[in-house]
C-alpha positions in Angstrom: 127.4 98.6 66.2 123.7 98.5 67.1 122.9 100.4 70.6 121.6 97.3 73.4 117.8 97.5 74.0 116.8 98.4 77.5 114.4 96.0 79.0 111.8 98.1 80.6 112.4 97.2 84.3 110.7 94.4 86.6 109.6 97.5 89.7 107.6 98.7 86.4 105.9 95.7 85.9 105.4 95.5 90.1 103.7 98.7 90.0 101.3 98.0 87.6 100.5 94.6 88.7 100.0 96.3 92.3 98.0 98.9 91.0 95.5 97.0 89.1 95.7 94.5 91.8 94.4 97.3 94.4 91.8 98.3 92.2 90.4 94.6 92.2 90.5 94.6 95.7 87.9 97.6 96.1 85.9 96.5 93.3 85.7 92.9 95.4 85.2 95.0 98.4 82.6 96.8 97.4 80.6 93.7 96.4 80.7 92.7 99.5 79.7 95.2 101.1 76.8 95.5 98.9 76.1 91.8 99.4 76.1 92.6 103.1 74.2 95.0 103.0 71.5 93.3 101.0 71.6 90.6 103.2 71.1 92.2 106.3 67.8 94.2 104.9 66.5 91.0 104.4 66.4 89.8 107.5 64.6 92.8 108.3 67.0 94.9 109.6 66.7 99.2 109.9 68.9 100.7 106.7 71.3 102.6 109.3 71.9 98.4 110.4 72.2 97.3 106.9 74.6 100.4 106.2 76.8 99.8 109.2 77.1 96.0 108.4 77.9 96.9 104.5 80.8 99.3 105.9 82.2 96.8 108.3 82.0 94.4 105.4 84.2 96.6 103.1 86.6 97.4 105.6 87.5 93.7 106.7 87.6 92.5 102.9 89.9 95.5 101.8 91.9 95.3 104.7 92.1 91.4 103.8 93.1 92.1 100.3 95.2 94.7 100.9 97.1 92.9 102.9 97.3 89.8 100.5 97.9 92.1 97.5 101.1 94.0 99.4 102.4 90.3 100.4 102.7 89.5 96.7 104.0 92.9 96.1 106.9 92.2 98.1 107.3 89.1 96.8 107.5 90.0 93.2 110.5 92.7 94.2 
């Protein structure tokens, strides 16, 4: 009699998924915020301006991910 193989099991598979998931997020997050940044110096404004609008950028598109990311999360439980 040959022992049953143990699937590995799916909150595994969640955790991963999440955790590549949230790195994707920051990576797009960060591009925006650069993108924002970059932006905003071209239209002439001080690099404290460019900065602040570059942070505020990140913040909304990772809490925007975040959220979508911990939706799916649930989802896949």
């Amino acid at each position: 009699m040959q022992p049953k193989e143990q699937a590995v099991p799916s909150s595994t598979y969640t955790a991963v998924l999440t955790i590549l998931a949230s790195t994707v997020a920051v990576i797009i997050s960060l591009l925006v915020a650069l993108a924002a940044g970059l932006l905003a110096r071209a239209d002439n404004a001080s690099w404290a301006t460019a900065v602040n609008r570059g942070g505020v950028a990140f913040a909304a598109t990772l809490t925007l991910l975040v959220l979508l990311v911990s939706t799916v999360a649930g989802l896949l439980t």
